[in-house]
N, CA and C atoms as an extended XYZ file, in Angstrom:
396
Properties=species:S:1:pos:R:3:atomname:S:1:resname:S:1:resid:I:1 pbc="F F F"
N       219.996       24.631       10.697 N   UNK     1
C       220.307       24.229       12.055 CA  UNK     1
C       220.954       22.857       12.031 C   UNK     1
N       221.882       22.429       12.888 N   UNK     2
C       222.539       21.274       12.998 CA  UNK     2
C       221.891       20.561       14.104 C   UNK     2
N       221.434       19.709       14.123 N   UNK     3
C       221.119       18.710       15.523 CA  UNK     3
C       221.235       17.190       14.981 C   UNK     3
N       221.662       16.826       15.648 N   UNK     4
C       222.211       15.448       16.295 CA  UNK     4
C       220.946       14.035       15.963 C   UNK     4
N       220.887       13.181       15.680 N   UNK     5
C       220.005       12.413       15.347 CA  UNK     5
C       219.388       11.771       16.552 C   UNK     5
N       219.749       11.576       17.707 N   UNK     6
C       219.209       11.503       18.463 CA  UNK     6
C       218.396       12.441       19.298 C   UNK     6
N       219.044       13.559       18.870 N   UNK     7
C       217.819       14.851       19.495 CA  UNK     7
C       216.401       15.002       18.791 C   UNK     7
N       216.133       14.240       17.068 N   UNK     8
C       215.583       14.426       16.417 CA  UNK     8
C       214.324       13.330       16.651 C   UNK     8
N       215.456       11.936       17.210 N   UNK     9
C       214.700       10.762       17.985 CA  UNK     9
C       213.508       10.878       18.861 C   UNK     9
N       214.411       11.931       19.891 N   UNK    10
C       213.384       12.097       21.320 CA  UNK    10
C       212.340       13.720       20.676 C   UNK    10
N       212.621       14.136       19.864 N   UNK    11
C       211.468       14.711       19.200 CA  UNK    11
C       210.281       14.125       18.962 C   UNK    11
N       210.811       13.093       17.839 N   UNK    12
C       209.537       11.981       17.784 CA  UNK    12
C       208.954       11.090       18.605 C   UNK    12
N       209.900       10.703       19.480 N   UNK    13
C       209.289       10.151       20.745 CA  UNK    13
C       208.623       10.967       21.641 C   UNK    13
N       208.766       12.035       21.816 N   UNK    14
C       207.686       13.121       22.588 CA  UNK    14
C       206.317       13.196       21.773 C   UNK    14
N       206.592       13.183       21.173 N   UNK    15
C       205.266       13.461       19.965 CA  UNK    15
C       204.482       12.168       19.710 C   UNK    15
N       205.220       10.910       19.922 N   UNK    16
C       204.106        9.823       19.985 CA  UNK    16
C       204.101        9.458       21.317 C   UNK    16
N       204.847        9.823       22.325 N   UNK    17
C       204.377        9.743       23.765 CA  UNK    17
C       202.990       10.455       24.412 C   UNK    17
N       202.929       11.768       23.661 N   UNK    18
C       201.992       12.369       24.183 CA  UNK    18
C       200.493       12.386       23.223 C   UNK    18
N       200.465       11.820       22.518 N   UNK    19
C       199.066       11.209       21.686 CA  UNK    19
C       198.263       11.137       22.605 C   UNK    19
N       196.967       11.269       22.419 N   UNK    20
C       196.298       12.127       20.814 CA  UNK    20
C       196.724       13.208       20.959 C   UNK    20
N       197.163       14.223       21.939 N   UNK    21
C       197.781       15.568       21.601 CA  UNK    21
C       198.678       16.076       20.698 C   UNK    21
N       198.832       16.979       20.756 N   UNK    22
C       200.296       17.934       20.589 CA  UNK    22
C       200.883       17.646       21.456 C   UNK    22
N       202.378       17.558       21.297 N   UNK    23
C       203.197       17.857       22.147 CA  UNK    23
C       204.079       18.930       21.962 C   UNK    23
N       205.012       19.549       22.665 N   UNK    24
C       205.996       21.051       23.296 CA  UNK    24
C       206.981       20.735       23.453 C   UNK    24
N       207.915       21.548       23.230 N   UNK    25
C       209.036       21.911       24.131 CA  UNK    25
C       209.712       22.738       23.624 C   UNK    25
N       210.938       22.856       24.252 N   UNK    26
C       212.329       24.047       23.475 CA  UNK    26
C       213.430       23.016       23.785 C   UNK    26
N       214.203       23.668       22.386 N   UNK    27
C       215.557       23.084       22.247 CA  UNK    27
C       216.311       24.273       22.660 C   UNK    27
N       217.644       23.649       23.221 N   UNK    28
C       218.742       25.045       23.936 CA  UNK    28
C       220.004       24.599       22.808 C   UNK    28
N       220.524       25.196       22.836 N   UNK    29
C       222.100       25.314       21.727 CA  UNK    29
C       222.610       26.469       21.432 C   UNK    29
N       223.849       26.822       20.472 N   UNK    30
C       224.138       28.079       20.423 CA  UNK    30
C       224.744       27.921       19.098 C   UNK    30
N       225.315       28.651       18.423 N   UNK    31
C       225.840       29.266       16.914 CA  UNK    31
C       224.979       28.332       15.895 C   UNK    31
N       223.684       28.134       15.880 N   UNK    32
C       223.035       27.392       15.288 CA  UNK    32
C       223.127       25.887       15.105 C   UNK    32
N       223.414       25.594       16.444 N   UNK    33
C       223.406       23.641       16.568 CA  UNK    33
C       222.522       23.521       17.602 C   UNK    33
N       222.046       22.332       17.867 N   UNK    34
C       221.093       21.825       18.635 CA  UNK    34
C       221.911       21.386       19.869 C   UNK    34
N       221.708       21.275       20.866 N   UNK    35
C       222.504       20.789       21.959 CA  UNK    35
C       221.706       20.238       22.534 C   UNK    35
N       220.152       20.031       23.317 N   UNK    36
C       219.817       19.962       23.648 CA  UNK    36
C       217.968       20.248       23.604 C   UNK    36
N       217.620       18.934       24.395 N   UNK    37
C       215.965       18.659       23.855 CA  UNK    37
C       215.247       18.730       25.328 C   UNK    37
N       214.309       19.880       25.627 N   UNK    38
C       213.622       20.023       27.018 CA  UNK    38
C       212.184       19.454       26.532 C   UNK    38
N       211.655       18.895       27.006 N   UNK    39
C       209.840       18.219       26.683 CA  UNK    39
C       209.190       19.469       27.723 C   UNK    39
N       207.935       19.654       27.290 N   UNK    40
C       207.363       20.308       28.029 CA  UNK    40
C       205.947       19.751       27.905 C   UNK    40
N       205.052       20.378       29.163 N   UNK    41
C       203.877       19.839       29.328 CA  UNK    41
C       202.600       20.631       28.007 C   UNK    41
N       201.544       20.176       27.329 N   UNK    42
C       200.820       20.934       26.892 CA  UNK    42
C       199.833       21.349       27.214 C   UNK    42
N       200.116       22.716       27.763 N   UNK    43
C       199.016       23.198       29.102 CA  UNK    43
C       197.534       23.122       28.133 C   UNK    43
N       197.342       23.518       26.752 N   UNK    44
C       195.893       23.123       26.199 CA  UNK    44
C       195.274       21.553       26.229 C   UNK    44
N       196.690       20.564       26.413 N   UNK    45
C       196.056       19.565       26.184 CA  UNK    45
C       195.465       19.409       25.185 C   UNK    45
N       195.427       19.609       23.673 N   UNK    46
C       194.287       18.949       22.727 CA  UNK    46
C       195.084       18.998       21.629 C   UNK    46
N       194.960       17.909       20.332 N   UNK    47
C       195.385       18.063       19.611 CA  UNK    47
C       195.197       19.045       18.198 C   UNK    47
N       194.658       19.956       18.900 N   UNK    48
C       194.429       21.497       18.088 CA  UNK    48
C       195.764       22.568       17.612 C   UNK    48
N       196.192       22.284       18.796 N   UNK    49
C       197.479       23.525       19.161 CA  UNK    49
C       198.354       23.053       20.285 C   UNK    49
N       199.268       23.798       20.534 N   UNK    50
C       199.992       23.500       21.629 CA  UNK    50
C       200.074       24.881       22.547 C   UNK    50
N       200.694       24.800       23.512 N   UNK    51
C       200.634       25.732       24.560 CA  UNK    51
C       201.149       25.515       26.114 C   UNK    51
N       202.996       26.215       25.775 N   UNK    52
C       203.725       25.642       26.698 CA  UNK    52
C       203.194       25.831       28.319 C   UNK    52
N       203.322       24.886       28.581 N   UNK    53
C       202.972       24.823       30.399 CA  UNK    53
C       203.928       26.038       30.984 C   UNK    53
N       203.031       26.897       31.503 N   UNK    54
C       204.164       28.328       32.224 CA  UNK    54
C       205.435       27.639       32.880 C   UNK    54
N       205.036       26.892       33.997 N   UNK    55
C       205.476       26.370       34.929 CA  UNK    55
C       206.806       25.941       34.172 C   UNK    55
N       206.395       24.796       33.144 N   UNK    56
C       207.513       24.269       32.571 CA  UNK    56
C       208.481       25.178       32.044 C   UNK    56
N       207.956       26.013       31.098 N   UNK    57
C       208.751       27.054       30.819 CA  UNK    57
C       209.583       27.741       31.041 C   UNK    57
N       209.271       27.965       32.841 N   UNK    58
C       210.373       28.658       33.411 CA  UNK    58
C       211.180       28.448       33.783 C   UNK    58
N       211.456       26.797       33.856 N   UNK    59
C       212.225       25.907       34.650 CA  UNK    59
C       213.442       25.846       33.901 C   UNK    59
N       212.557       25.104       32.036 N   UNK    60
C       213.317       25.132       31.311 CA  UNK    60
C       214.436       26.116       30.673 C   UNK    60
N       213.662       27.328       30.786 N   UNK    61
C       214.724       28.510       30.357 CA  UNK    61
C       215.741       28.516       31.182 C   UNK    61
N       215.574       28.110       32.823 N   UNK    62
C       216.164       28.332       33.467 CA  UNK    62
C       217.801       27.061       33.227 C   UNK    62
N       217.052       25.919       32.865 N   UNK    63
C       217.766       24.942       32.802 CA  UNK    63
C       219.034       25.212       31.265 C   UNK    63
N       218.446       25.530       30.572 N   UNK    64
C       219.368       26.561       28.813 CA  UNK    64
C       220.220       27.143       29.645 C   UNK    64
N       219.701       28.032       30.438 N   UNK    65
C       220.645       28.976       30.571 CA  UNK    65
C       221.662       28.855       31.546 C   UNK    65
N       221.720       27.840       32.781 N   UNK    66
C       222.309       27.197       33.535 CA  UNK    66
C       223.154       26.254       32.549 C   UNK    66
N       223.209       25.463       31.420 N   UNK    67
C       223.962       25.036       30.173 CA  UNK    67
C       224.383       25.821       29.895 C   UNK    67
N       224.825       27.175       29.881 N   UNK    68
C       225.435       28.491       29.088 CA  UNK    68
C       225.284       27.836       27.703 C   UNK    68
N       223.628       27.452       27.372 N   UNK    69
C       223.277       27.470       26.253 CA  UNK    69
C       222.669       28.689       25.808 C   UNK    69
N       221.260       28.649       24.904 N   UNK    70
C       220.365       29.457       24.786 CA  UNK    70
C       219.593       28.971       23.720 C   UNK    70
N       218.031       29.554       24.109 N   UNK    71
C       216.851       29.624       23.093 CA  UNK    71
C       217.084       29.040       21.505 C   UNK    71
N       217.358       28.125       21.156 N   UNK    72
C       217.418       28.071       19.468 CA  UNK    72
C       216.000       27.543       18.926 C   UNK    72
N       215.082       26.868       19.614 N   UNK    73
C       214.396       26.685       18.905 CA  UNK    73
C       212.928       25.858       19.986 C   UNK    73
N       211.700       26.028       19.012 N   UNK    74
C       210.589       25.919       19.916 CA  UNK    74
C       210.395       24.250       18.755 C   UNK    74
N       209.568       23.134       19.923 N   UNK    75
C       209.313       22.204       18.820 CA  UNK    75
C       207.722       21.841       19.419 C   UNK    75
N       207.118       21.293       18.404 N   UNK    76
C       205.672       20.698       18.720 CA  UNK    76
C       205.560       19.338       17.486 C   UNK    76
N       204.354       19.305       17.605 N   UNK    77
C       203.753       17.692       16.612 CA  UNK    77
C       202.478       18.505       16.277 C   UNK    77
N       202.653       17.943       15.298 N   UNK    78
C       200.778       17.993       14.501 CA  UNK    78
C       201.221       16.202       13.910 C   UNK    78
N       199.647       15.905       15.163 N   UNK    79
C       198.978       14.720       14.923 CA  UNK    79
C       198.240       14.483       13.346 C   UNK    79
N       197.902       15.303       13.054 N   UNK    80
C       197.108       14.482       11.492 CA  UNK    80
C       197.570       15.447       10.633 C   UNK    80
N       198.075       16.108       10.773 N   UNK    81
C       198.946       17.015        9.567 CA  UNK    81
C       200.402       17.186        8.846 C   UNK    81
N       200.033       17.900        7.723 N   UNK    82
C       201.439       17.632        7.665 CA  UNK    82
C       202.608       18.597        8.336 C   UNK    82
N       203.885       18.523        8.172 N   UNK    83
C       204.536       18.945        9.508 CA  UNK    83
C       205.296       20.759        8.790 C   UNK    83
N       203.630       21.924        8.721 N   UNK    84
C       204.381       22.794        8.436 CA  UNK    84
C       202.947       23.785        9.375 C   UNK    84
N       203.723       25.100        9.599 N   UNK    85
C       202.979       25.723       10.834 CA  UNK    85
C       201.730       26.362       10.027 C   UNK    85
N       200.747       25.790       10.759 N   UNK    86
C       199.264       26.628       10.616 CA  UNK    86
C       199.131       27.876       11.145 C   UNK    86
N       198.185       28.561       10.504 N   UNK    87
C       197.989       29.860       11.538 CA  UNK    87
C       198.050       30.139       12.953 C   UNK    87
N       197.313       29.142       13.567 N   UNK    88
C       197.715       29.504       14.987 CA  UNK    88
C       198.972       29.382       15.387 C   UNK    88
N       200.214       28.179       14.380 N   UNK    89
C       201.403       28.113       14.877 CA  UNK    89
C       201.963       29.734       14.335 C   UNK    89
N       201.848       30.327       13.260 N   UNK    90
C       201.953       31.738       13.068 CA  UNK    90
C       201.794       32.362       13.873 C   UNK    90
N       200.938       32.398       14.742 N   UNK    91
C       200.188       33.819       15.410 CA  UNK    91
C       201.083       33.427       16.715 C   UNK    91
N       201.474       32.457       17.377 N   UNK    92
C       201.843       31.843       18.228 CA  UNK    92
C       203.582       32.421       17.940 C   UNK    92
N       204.334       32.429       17.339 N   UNK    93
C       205.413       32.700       16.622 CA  UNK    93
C       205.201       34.823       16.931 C   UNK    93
N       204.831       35.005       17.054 N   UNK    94
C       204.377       36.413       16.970 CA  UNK    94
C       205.585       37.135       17.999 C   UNK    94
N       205.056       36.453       19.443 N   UNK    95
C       205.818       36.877       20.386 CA  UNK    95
C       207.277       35.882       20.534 C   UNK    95
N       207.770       35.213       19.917 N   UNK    96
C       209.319       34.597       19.752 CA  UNK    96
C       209.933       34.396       18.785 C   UNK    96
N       210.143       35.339       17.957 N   UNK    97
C       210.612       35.372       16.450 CA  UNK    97
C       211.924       35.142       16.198 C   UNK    97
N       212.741       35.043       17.178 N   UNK    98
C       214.005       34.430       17.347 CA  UNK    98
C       214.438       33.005       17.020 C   UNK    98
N       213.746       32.045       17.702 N   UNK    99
C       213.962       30.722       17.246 CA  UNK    99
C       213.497       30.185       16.584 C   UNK    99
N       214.280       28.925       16.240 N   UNK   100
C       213.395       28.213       14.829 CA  UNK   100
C       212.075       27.661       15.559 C   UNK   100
N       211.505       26.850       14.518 N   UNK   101
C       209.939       26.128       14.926 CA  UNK   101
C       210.646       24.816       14.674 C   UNK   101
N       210.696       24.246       14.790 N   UNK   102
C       210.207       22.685       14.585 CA  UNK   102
C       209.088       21.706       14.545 C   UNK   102
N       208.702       21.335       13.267 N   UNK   103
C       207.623       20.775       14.057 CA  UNK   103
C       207.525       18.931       13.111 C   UNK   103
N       206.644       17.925       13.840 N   UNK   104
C       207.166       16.553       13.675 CA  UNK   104
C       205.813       16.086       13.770 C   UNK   104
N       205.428       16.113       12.211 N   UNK   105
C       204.245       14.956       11.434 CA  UNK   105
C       204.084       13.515       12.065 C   UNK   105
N       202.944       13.383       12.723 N   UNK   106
C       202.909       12.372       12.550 CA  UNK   106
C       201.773       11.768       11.790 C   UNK   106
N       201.373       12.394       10.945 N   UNK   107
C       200.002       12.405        9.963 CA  UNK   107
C       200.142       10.758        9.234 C   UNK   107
N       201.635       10.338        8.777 N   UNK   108
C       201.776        9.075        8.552 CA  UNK   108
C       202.355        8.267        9.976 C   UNK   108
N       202.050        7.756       10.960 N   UNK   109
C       202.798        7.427       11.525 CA  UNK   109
C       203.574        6.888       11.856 C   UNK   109
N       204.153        5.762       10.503 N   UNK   110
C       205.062        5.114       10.475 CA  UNK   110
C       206.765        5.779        9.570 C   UNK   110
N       205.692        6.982        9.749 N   UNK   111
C       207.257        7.905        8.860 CA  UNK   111
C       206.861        9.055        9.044 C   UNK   111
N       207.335        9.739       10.089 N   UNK   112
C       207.224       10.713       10.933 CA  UNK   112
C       208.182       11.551       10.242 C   UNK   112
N       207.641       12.846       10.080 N   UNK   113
C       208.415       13.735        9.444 CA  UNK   113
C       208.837       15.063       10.331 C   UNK   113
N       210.062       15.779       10.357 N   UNK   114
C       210.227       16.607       11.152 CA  UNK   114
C       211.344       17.730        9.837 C   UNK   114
N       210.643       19.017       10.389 N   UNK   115
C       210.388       20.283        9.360 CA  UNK   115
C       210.899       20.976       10.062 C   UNK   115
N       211.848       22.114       10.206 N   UNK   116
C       212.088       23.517       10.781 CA  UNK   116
C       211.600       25.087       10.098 C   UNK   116
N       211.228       25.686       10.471 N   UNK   117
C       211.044       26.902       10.219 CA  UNK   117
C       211.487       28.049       10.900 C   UNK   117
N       211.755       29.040       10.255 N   UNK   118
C       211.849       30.695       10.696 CA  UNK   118
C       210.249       31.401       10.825 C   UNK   118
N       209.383       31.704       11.588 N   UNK   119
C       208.484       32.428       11.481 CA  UNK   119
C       208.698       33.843       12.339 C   UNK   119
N       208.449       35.088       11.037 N   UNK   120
C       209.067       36.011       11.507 CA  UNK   120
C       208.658       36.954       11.030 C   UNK   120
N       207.425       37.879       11.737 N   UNK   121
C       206.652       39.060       10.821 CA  UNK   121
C       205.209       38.045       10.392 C   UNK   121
N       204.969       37.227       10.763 N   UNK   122
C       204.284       36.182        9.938 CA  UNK   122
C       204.392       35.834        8.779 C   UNK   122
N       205.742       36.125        8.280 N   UNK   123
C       206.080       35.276        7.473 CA  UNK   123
C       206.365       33.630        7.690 C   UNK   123
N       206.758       32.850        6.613 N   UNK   124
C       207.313       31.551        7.080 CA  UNK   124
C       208.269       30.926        6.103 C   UNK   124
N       209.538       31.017        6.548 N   UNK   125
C       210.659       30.264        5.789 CA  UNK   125
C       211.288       28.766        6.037 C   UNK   125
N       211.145       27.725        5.316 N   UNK   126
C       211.777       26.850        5.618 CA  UNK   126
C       213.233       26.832        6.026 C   UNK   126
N       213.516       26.207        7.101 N   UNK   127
C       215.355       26.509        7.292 CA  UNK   127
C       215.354       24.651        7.320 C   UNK   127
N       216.797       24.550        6.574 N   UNK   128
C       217.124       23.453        6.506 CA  UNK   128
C       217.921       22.732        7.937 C   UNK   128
N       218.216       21.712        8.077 N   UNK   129
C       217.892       21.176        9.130 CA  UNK   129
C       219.237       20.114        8.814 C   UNK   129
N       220.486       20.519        9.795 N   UNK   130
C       221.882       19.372        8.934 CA  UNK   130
C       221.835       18.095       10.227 C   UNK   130
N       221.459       17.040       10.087 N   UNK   131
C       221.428       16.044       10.828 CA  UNK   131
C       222.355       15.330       11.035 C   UNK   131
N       222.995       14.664       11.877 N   UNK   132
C       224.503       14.040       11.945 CA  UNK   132
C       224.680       13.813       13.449 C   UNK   132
């Protein structure tokens, strides 16, 4: 996936904005570039898991698709881990096997790491990630 270094910015800034949680959202873009970074609320609230706010959700799709963008990719944070999907991010992946994952370590927090994945079948493939 291609995204922009500042989309990668307000990744990490969502993710230490919303501490101690998880934080959410979806990215919109098309032929595999990033265009765009939606934050969303984390309707669990806890830093266990994430779990997009409906509400937000619908707004946001609505907002992609009003961009004659689309769906490329779902992003979250794991607070004390490192930045690759746990089971529940698997099982969670179940019903949207289309977009990438993203997700943005802040386990060190002075060097925040951000990872993409394909999860698909419950499998999990790293996809590389062209920044620029």
């Amino acid at each position: 996936m291609r995204i922009a270094q500042d989309l990668i910015d307000e990744i990490v800034a969502h993710s230490r904005d919303d501490l101690p949680n998880e934080c959410c959202g979806l990215i919109g873009g098309s032929n595999g570039a990033a265009a765009s970074i939606h934050r969303a609320r984390n309707a669990a609230a806890t830093w266990l898991r994430y779990e997009l706010h409906p509400t937000d959700q619908i707004q946001i799709m609505n907002a992609i698709e009003e961009a004659g963008e689309e769906l490329v990719g779902i992003y979250h944070s794991h607070t004390k881990s490192e930045a690759f999907p746990s089971q529940t991010d698997i099982n969670l992946a179940e019903n949207w096997p289309d977009p990438l994952y993203l997700i943005c370590s802040l386990e060190h927090s002075d060097e925040p790491v951000v990872r993409a994945f394909a999860i698909r079948g419950g499998a999990v493939e790293e996809v590389e990630l062209h920044v620029g």
